[in-house]
C-alpha atoms as a printed R data frame, in Angstrom:
    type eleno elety resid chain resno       x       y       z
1   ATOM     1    CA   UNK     A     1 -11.642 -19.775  57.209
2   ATOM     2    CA   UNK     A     2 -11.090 -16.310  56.030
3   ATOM     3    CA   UNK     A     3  -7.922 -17.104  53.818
4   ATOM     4    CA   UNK     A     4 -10.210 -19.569  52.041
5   ATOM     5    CA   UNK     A     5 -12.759 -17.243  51.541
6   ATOM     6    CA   UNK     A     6  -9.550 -14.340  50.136
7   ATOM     7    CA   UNK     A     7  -8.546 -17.328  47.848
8   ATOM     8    CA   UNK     A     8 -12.132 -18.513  46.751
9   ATOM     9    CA   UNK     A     9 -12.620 -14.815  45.674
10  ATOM    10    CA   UNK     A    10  -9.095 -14.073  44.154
11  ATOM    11    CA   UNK     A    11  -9.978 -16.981  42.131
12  ATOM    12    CA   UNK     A    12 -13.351 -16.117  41.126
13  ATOM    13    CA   UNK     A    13 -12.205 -12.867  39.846
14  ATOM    14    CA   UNK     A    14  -9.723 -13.994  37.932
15  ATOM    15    CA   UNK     A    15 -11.797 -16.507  36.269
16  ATOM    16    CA   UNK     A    16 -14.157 -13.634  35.633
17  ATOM    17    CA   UNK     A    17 -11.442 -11.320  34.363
18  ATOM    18    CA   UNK     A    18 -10.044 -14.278  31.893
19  ATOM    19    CA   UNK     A    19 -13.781 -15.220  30.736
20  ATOM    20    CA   UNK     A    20 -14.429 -11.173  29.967
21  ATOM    21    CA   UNK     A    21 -10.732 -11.002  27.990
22  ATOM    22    CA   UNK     A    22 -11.445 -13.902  26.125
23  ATOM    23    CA   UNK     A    23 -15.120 -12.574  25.139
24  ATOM    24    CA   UNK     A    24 -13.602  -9.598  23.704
25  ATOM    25    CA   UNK     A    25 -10.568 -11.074  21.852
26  ATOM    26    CA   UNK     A    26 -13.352 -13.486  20.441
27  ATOM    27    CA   UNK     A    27 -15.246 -10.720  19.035
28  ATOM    28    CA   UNK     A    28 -13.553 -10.894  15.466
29  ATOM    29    CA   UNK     A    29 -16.590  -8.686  13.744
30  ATOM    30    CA   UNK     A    30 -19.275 -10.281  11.034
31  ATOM    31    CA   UNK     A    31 -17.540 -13.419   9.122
32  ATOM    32    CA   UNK     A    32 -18.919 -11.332   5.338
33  ATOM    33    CA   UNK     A    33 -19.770  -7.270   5.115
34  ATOM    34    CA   UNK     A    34 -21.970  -6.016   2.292
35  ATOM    35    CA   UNK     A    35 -19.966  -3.182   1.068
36  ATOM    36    CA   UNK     A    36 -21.641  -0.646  -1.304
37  ATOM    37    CA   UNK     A    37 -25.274   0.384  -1.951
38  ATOM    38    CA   UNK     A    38 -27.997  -1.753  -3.565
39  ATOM    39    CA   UNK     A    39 -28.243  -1.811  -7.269
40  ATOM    40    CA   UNK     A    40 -24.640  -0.146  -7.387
41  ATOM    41    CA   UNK     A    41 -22.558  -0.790 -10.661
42  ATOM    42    CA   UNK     A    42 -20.484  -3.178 -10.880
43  ATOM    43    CA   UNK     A    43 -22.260  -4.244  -8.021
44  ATOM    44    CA   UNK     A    44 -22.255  -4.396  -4.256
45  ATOM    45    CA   UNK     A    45 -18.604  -5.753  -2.909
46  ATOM    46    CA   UNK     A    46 -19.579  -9.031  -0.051
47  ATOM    47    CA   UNK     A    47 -16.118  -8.282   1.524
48  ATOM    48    CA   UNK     A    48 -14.702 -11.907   3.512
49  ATOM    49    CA   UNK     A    49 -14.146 -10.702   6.318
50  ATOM    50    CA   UNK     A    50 -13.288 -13.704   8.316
51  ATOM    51    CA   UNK     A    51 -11.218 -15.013   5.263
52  ATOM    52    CA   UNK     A    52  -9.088 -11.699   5.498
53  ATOM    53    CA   UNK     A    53  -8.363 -12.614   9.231
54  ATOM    54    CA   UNK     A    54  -7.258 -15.883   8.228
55  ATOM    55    CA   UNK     A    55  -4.571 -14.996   5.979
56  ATOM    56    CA   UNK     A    56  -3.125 -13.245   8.963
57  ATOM    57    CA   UNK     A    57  -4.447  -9.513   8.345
58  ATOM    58    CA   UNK     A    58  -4.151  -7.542  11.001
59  ATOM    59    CA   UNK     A    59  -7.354  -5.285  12.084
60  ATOM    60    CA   UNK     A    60  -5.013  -2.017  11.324
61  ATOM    61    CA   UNK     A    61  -4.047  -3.012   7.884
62  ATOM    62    CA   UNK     A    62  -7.431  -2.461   6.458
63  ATOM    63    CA   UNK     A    63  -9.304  -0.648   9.550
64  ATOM    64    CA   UNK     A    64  -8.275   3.182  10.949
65  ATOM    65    CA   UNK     A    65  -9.892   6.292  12.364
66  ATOM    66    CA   UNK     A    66 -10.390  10.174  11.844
67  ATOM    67    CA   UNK     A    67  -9.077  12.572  13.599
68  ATOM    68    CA   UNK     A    68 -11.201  16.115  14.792
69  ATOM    69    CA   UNK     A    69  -8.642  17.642  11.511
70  ATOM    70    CA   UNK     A    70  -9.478  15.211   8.998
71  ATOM    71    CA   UNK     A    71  -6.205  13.049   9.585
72  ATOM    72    CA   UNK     A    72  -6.371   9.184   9.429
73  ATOM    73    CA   UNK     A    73  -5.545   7.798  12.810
74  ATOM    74    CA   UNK     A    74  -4.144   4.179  12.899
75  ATOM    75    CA   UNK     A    75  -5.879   1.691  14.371
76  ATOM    76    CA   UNK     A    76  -5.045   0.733  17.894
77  ATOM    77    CA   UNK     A    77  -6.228  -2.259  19.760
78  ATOM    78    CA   UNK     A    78  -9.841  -1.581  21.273
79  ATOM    79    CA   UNK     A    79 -10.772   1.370  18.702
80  ATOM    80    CA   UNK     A    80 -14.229   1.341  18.001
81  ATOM    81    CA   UNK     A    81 -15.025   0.238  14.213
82  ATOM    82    CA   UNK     A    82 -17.267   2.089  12.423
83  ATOM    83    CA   UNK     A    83 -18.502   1.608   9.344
84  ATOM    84    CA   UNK     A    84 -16.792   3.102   6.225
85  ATOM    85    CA   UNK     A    85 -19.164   5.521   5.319
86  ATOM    86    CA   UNK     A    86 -19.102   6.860   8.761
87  ATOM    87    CA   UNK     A    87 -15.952   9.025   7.530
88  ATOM    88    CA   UNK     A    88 -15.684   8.457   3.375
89  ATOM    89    CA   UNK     A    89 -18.558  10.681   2.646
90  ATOM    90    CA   UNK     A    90 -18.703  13.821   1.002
91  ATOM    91    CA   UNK     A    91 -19.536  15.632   4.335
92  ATOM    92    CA   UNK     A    92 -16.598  15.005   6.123
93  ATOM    93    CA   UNK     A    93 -13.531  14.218   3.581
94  ATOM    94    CA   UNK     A    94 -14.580  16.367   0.414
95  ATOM    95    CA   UNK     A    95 -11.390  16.695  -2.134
96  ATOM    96    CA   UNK     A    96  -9.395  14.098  -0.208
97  ATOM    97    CA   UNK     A    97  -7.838  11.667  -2.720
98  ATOM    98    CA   UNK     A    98  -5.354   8.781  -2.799
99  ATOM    99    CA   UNK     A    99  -4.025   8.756  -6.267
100 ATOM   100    CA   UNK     A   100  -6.850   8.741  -8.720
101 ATOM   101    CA   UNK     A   101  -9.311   7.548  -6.079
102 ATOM   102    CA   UNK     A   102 -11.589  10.202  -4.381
103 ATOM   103    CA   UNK     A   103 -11.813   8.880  -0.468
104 ATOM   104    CA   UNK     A   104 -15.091  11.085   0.267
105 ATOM   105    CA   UNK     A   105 -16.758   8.309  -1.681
106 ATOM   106    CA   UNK     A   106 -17.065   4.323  -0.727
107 ATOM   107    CA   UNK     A   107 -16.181   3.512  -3.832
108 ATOM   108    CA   UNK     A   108 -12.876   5.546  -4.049
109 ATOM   109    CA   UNK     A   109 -12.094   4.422  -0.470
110 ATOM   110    CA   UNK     A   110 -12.220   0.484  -1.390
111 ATOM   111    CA   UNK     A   111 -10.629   0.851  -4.206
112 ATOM   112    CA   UNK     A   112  -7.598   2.528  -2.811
113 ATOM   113    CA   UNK     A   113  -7.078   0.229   0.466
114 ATOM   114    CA   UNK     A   114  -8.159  -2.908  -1.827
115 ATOM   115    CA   UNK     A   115  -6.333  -2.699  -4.894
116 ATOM   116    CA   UNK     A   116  -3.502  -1.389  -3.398
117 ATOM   117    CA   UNK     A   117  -3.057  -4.686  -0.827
118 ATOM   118    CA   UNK     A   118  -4.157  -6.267  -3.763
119 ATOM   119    CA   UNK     A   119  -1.638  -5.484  -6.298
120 ATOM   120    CA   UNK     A   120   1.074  -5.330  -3.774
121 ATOM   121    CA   UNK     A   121  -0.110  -9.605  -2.983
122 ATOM   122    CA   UNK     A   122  -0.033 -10.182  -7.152
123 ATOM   123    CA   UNK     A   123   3.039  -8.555  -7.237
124 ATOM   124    CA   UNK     A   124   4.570 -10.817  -5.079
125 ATOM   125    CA   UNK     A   125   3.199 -14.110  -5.857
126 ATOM   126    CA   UNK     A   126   2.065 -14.200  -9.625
127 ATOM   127    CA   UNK     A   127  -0.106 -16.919  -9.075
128 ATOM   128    CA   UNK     A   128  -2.746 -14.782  -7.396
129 ATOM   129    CA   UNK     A   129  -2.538 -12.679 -10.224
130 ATOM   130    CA   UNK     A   130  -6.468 -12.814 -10.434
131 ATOM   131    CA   UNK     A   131  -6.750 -10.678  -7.525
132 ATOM   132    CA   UNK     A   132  -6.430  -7.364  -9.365
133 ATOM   133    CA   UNK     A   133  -9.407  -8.458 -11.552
134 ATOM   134    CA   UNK     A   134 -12.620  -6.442 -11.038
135 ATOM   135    CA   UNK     A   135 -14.313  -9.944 -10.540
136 ATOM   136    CA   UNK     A   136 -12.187 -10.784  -7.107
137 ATOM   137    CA   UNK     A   137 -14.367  -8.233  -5.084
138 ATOM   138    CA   UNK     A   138 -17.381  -7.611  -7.750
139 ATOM   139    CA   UNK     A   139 -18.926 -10.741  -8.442
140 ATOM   140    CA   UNK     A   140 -21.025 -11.158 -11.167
141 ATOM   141    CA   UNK     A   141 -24.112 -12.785  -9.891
């Protein structure tokens, strides 16, 4: 009677440990994010999200951290996500730049992590040459 009961509750909590796994590795963030403020020109950026994950993107190629110094931190599996603005603001990463692109701003931020996947993807494959076109991100609605 009691080894029934040891494997009845082995089993339950396994069950429970695979349901709480799978609820977290399900969690795959909003399927669109509104980039960008209202009214902003060329106009706010409605990032696909889920599309990105399609293709096979892994959560570190676009998402990372900050350290206490200032330092990006690569993402690791479990790291909180905050949004972008969080850390690309003039508060905490004045002067920082990548290239020509000031990463204290949103705008500077997306446009180095985006164009640079992007242009690297057009490079390889000319058909998706469309993807360094302003249009790709900032629809005109």
């Amino acid at each position: 009677m009691l080894n029934k009961l040891v494997v009845s509750l082995a089993a339950a909590a396994i069950l429970v440990a695979g349901a709480v796994a799978g609820a977290l590795a399900a969690d795959k963030g909003p399927a669109e994010i509104t980039l960008g403020a209202a009214g902003m020109k060329p106009g706010q950026v409605v990032f696909p999200h889920a599309a990105h994950q399609g293709r096979g993107l892994a959560c570190g190629e676009c998402h990372h951290s900050m350290s206490a110094d200032g330092k990006q931190v690569p993402y690791t599996d479990g790291m909180a996500i905050q949004k972008c603005e969080t850390c690309h603001n003039p508060e905490k990463l004045a002067g920082k730049t990548a290239g020509v692109n000031k990463l204290d701003t949103m705008k500077g931020a997306g446009h180095a992590r985006c164009q640079e996947c992007h242009k690297a993807e057009a490079k390889k494959d000319p058909t998706k040459a469309k993807l360094i076109s302003c249009t790709t991100c900032h629809s005109k609605k």
